[in-house]
N, C-alpha and C positions, 0 to 999 in steps of 0.2 A: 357851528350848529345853526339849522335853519331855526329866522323867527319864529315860525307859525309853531314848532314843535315845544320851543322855550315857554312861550303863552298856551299853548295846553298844558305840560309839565305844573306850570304857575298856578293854571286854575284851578286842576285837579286837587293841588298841595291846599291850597285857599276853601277848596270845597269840602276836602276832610277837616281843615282844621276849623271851618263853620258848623259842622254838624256835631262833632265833638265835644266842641265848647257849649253851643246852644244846647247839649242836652244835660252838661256838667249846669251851666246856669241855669238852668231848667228844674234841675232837681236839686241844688243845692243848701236851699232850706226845706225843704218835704221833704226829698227821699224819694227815692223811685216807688213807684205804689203794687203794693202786691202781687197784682195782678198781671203790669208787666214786668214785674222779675220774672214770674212764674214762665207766662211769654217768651222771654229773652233767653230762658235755659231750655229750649228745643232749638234754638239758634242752629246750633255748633252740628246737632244730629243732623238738622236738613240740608245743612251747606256739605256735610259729608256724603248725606245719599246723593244728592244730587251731583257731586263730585264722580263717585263712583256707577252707581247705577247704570249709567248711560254706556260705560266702559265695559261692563261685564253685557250687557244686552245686544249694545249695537256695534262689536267689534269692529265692522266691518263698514260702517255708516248706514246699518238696515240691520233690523230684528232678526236674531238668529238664537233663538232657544232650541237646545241640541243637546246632546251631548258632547257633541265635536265639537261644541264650542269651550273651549279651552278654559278661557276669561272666568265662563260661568260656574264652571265645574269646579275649578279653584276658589270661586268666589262663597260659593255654595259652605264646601267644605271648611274655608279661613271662617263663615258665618256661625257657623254648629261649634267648631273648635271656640270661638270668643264667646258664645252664648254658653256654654260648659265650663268650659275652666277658668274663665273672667281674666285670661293672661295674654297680655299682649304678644313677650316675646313665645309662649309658644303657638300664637292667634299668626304671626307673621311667620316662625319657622317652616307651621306643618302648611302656611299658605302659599310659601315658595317653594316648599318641598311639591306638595300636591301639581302646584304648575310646572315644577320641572320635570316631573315623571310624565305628565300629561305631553308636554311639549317635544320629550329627546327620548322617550321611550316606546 
């Protein structure tokens, strides 16, 4: 294995487990303060849109709102289905169904 990749590998490893720690000793007599608990649980939604969003808009690496756009049309749909029935496996069934009629139909 090249050095240079071992010594990033290392620092990365070294960088999480510096910020982990400094937050556990950080808050380990207080307590995390309300405020950013409250903060910390939109976390998980934003790293989600952010995940996805890009995927369903920019199929193609450029803005394509359509309805030929495939990505969207299913994404639309998988959105309505989890905001109604609050279920995941039918939020992912009817979302690969929906993409697969879209796609081979």
């Amino acid at each position: 294995m090249r050095e240079d990749i071992l010594f990033i590998i290392c620092g990365m490893a070294l960088v999480t487990f510096a910020t982990r720690f400094a937050s556990l000793g950080l808050f380990r007599t207080t307590g995390i303060p309300a405020w950013l608990d409250r903060w910390l649980k939109h976390i998980p939604a934003a790293i989600l849109t952010a995940l996805i969003v890009p995927s369903l808009l920019l199929p193609q690496g450029e803005l394509f709102l359509s309805f030929q756009n495939h990505y969207l049309v299913a994404g639309i749909v998988s959105a309505f289905i989890a905001y109604r029935s609050r279920n995941i496996v039918a939020t992912l069934s009817i979302g690969m169904a929906a993409m697969f009629l879209l796609r081979f139909i």
